[in-house]
C-alpha positions in Angstrom: 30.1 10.7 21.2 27.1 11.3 23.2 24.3 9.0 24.3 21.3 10.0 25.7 19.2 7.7 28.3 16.4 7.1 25.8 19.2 5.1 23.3 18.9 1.8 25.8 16.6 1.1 28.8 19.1 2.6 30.9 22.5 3.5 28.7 25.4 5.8 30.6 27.9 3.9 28.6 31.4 4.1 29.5 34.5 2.4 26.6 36.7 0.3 29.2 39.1 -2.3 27.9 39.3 -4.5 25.0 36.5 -7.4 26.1 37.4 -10.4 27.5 34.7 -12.7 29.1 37.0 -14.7 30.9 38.3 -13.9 34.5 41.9 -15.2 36.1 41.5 -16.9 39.7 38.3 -15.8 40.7 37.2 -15.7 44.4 36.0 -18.3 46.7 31.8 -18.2 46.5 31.8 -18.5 49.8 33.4 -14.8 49.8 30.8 -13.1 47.5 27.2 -12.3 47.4 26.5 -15.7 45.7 26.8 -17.7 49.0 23.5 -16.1 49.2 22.3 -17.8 46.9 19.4 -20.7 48.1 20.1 -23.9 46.3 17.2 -24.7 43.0 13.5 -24.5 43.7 11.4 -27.2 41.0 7.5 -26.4 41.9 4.7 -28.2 40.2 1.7 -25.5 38.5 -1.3 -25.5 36.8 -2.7 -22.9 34.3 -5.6 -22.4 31.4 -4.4 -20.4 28.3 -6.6 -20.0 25.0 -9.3 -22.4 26.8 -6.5 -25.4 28.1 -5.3 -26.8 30.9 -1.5 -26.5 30.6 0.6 -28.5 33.6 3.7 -26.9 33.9 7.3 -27.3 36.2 8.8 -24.3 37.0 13.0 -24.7 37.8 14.4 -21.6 39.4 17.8 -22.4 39.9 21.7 -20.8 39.1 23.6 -22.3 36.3 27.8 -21.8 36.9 30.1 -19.9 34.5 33.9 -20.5 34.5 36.7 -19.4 33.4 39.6 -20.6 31.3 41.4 -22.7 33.5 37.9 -24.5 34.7 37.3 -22.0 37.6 34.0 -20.7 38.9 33.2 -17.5 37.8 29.9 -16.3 38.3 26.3 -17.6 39.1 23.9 -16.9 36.9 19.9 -17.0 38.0 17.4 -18.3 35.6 13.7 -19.2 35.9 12.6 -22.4 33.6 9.1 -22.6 32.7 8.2 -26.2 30.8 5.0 -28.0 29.5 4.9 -31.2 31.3 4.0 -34.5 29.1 5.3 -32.2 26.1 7.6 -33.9 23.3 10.8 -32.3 23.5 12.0 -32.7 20.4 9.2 -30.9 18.8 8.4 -28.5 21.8 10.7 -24.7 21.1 12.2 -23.6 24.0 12.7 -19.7 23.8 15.9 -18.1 26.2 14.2 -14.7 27.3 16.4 -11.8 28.3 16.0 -7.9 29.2 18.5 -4.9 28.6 19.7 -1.7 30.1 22.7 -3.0 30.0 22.1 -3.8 33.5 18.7 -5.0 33.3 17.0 -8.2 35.1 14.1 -10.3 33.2 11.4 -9.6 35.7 10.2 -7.2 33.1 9.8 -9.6 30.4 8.4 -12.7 33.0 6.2 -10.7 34.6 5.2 -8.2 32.1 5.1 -10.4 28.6 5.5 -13.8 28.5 5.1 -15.3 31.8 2.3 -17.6 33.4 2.0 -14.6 35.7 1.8 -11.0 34.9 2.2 -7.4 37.1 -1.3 -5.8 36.1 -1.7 -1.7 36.8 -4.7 0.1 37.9 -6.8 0.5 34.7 -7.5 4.0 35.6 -3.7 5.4 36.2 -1.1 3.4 34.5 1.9 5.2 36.1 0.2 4.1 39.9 3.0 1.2 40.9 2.1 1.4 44.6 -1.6 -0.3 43.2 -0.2 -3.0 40.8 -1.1 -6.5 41.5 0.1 -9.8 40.5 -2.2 -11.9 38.3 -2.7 -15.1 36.4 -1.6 -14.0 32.8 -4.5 -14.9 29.8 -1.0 -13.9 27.7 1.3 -16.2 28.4 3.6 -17.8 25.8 3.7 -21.4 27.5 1.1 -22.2 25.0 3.9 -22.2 22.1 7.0 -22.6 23.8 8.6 -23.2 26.6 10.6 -20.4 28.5 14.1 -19.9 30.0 14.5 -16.2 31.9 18.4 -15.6 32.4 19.6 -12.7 34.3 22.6 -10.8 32.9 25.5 -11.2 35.7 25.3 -8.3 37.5 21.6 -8.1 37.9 18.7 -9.6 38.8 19.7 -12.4 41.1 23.0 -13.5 38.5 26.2 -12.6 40.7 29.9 -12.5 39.8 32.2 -14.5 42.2 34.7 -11.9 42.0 33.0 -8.2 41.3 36.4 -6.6 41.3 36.8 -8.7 37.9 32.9 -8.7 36.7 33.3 -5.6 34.1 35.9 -6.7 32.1 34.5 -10.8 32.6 30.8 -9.8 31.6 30.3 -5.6 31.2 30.4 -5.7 27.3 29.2 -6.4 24.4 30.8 -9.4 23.0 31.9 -10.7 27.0 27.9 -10.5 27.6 27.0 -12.6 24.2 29.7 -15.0 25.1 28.3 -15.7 28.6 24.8 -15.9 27.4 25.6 -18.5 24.8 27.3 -20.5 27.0 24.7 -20.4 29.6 21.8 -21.7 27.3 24.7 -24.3 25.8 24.7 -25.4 29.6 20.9 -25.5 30.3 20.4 -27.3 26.8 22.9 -29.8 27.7 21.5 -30.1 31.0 18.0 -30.9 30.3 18.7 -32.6 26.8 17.2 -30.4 24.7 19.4 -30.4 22.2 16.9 -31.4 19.3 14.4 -28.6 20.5 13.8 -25.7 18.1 15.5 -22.4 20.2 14.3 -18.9 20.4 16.2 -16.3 21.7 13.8 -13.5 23.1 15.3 -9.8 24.3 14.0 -6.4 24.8 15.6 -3.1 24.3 19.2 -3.8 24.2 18.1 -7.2 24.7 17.8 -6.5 20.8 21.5 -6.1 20.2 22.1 -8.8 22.9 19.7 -11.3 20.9 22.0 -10.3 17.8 25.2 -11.0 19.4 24.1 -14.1 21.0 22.6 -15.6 18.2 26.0 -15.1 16.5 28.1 -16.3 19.9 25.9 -19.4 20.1 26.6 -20.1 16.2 30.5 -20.0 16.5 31.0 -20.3 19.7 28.4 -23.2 21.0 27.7 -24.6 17.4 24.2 -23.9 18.4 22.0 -22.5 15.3 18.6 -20.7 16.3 15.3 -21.1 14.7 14.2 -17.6 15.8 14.5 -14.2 17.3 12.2 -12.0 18.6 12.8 -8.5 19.5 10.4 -6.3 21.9 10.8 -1.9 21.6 15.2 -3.3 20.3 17.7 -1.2 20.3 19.6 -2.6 17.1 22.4 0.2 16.1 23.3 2.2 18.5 24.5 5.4 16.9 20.5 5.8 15.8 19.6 6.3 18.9 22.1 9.3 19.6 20.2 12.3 18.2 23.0 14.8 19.4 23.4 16.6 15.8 22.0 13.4 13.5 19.8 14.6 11.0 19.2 10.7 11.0 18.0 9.7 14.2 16.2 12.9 14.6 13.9 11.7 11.6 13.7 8.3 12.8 12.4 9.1 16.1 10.3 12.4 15.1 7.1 9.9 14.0 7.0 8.4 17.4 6.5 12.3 18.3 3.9 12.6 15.6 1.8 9.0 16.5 1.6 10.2 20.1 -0.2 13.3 18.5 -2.4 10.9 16.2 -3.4 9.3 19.4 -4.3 12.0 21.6 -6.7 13.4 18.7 -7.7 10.0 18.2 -6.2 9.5 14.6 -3.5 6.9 14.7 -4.1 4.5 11.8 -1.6 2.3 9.7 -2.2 4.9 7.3 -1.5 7.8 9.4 1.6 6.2 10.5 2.4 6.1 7.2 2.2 9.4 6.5 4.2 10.1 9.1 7.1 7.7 8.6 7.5 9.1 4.5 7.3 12.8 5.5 9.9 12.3 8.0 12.3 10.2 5.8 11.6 12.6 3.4 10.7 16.3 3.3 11.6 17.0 7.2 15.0 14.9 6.5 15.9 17.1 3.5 15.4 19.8 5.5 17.4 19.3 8.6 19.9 17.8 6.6 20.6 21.3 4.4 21.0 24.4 5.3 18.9 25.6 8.4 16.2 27.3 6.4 15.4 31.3 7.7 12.7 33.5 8.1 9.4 32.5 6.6 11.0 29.3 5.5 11.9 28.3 9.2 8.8 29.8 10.2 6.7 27.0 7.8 9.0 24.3 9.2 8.7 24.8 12.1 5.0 25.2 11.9 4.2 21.9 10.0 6.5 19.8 12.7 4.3 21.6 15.5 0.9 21.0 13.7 2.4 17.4 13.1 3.4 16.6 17.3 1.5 18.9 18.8 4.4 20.6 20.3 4.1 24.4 20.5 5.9 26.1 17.4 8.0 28.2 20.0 9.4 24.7 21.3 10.0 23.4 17.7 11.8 26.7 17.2 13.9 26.4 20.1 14.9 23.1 19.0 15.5 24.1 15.6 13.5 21.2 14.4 15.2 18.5 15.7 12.9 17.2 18.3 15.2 15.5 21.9 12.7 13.1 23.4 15.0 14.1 26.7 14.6 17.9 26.3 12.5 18.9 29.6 10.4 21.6 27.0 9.8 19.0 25.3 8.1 16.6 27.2 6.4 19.4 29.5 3.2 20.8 28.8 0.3 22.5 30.6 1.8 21.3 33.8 2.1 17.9 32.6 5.3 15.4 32.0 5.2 12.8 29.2 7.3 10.0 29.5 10.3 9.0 27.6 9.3 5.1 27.6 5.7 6.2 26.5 5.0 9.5 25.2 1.0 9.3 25.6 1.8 9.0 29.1 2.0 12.2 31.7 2.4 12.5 35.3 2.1 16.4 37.2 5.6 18.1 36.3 7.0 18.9 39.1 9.4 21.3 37.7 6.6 23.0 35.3 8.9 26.8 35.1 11.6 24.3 34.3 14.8 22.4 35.2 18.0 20.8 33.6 17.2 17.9 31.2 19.5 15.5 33.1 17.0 16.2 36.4 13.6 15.6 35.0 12.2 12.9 36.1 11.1 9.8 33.8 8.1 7.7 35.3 8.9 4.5 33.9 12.1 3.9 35.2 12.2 5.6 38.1 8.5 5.4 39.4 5.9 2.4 38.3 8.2 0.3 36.5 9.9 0.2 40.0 7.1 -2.2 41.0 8.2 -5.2 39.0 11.1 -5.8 41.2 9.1 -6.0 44.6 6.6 -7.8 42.2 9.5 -10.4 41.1 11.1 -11.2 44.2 7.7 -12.2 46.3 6.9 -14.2 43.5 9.6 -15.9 43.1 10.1 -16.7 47.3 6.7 -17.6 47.8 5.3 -18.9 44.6 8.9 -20.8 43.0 10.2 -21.5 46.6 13.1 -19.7 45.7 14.2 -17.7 48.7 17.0 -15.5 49.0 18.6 -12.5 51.8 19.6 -10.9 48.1 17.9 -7.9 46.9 16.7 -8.7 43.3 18.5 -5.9 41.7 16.6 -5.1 38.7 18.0 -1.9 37.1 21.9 -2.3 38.3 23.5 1.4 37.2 26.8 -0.4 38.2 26.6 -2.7 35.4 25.0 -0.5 32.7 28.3 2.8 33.9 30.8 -0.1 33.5 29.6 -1.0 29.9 31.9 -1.3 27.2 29.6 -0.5 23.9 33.4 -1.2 22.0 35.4 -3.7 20.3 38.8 -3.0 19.0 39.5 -0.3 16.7 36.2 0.5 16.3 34.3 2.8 18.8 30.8 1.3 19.1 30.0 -2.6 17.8 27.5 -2.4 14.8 24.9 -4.5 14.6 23.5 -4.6 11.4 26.4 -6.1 9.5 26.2 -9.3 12.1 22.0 -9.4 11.2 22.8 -9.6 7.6 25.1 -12.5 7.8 22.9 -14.3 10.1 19.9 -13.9 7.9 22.2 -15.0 5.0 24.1 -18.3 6.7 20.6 -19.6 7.9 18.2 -19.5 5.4 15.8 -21.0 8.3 16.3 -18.1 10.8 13.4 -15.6 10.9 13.1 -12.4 13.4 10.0 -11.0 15.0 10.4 -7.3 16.0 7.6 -5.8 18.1 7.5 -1.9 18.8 5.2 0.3 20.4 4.3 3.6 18.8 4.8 6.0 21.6 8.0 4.9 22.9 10.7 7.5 22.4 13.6 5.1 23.9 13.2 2.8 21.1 11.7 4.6 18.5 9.7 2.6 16.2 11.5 4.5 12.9 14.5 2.3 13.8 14.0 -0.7 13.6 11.7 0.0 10.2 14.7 2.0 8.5 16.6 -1.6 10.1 14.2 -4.0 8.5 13.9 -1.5 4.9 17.5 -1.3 4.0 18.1 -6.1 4.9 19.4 -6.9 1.4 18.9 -10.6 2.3 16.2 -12.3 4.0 14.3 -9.4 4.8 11.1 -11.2 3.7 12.2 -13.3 7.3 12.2 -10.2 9.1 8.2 -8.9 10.3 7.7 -5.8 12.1 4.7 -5.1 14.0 3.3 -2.1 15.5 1.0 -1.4 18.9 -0.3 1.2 20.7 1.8 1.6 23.9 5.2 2.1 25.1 8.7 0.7 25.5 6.8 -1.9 27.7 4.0 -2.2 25.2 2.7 -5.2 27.0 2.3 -3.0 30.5 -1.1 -2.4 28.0 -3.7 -5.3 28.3 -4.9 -5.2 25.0 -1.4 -4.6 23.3 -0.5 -7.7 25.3 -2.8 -9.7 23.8 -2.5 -8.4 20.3 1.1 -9.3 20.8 0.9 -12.9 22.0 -1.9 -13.7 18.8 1.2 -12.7 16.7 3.9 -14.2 18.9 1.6 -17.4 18.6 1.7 -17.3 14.7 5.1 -16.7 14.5 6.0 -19.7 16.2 3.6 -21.4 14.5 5.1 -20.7 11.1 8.0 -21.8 11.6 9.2 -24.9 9.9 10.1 -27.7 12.5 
């Protein structure tokens, strides 16, 4: 089976071995790129959020993984962000995590949810080079307090022995494991075992906050209050649109919303529209027969009218629309990006090139800037300081991935959702998706939330103009934390 890049923030997924999160004898620290690491930074700050003063300790520290016989096994970074004077009992504490695989959290601290934010020039998005750190009006200290844990592998999280590290941590049920017993370790650690818990992930942070959740609950006897996903990748296989009807109809209203938006009609309604025609009449028809002659040519003709992509594109794609097709995203000498589709840089290959070689902005250009961002913040704001190069989109961890689990060739998702939902009658998710983001199209995670047999009345979706990173979008970050806010609000304590 084929992926494409846009089915995960990063995704070149390789099947390994049968996962196995525990290592044999690992190496000495003092032999691997965690020697590096300083010892934990606790700093004092002070920030005003919805008109209050919030005091606040900040932890930056590494928490230790081991193995089965009791050996070291990894170091994993985290940053701890907690209301001082607050009742811990009462206070959530929410475990915040990005994707890839092979993703750190500097995207989700200093993009969402931390009391700092990376802010881009107001008058070109995609300019990194002019991106400045300030105080965040958006935080989410105001509801809970935050834990940012690095995946091992990235960030500043580092296996002891990285001859070991893929089959230890580079898949799907190794990765939940560690993650559950790294918040079991920093809840026992700062006592917080009567405090409501959130898990928090984006992209395949979604699938991660899925298998965690479950990990946590039979592996750590921890039960969670909540989950929120941000632009999730739930089930993998809709993300493939390599000859499925299926995900070529979840993902073609993303297409059709950036179109709304750039003739300045996106609405709930129009989205709407949008979402029924392409579960509906545009599925039938990719799903038959390819239609011919006029037939094809009214097809064809309605999708292009729909996206604004030229009918001869359409055509050439015989309907079924690849986000990673150059054609695609190429038009009048401008490139729209796979992470947001509204967005465009020049093209520099406007005659053309091979899809695998056109370049994507978000990854590869601005997004770039939340790693410089990160570690400055981080050494001279947390006191954290480190010779290591804060590795925030680590291709060596997200190649090595196994996606598998015995006898079956990618994990699913779903099924583990439903039980969760139907064990914990308390659980509720939050899913938040930007309409223009082709990585993590929107129609996913609706389809997702549409066909929940139980609990599905816990399950809130919520829509907003932007991207993958739909909080890179000032106003969309706002809009977001006044529904994060509620949601935590409304949860019974």
């Amino acid at each position: 089976m084929k992926y494409p890049i846009r089915a995960a923030l990063l995704l070149a997924p390789a099947l390994l071995t049968t996962p196995s999160w525990a290592v044999d004898k690992p190496a000495d620290a003092k032999d691997s790129l965690a020697a590096l690491l300083p010892a934990d930074a606790v700093t004092k700050h002070h920030l005003t959020a919805g008109g209050h003063a919030i005091a606040y300790t900040a932890h930056a520290g590494t928490l230790t993984l081991r193995d089965d016989d009791g050996k070291p096994s990894a170091k994993v970074f985290y940053i701890a962000y907690t209301q001082d004077g607050a009742n811990a009992a009462n206070r959530p504490v929410s475990f915040f995590f990005n994707g890839g695989p092979g993703a750190g959290t500097a995207y989700l601290n200093l993009g969402a949810a931390g009391p700092k934010t990376l802010q881009f020039p107001s008058d070109d998005s995609t300019d990194g080079a002019r991106a400045k750190l300030v105080d965040n009006p958006d935080t989410w200290l105001p509801a809970t307090d935050m834990v940012f844990i690095d995946a091992v592998g990235t960030g500043y999280s580092k296996p002891l022995d990285p001859a070991k590290a893929a089959k230890a941590y580079y898949g799907v049920k190794q990765d939940a494991s560690a993650f559950a017993k790294t918040i079991e370790l920093w809840v026992g650690a700062n006592a917080r075992q009567a405090s409501p818990h959130y898990l928090v992930g984006e992209s395949y942070g979604g699938i991660r906050s899925i298998q965690v959740a479950n990990a946590l609950q039979e592996q750590q006897n921890l039960i969670v209050n909540g989950i929120v996903m941000l632009s999730p990748a739930i089930e993998m296989s809709f993300l493939d649109d390599t000859d499925n009807p299926l995900s070529s109809a979840m993902a073609l209203p993303t297409f059709i919303a950036a179109h709304l938006d750039e003739t300045h009609q996106l609405s709930s309604q129009t989205i709407d529209d949008a979402y029924r025609y392409a579960l509906g009449p545009y599925l039938s028809t990719l799903a038959n027969t390819p239609p011919q002659g006029d037939a094809a040519h009214r097809f064809y003709a309605e999708i292009a009218q729909r996206t604004g992509i030229p009918e001869a594109i359409v055509a050439k794609e015989r309907g079924a629309l690849s986000a990673m097709a150059h054609d695609v995203r190429s038009r009048g000498g401008r490139l729209h990006g796979l992470y947001d589709f509204t967005q465009t840089i020049a093209d520099p290959y406007p005659d053309g090139i091979e899809n695998g070689n056109s370049p994507e902005m978000t990854l590869s250009g601005y997004g770039r800037a939340y790693g410089n961002a990160f570690s400055g913040y981080v050494a001279n704001e947390l006191g954290f300081r480190t010779e290591l190069t804060y590795d925030l989109l680590s291709m060596k961890v997200n190649s090595a991935w196994n996606f598998g689990e015995p006898g079956t060739p990618l994990t699913q998702q779903i099924p583990v959702l439903r039980k969760l939902l139907a064990l914990d009658p308390s659980l509720h998710v939050f899913i938040a998706n930007g309409y223009f983001d082709m990585a993590c199209p929107f129609g996913t995670t609706r389809w997702t939330k549409d066909h929940i047999p139980v609990g599905a009345d816990r399950v809130s979706l919520h829509l907003y103009p932007g991207g993958h990173m739909l909080y890179s979008r000032p106003a969309s970050r706002a809009a977001l934390w006044h529904d994060v806010s509620a949601f935590y609000a409304g949860q019974k304590i």
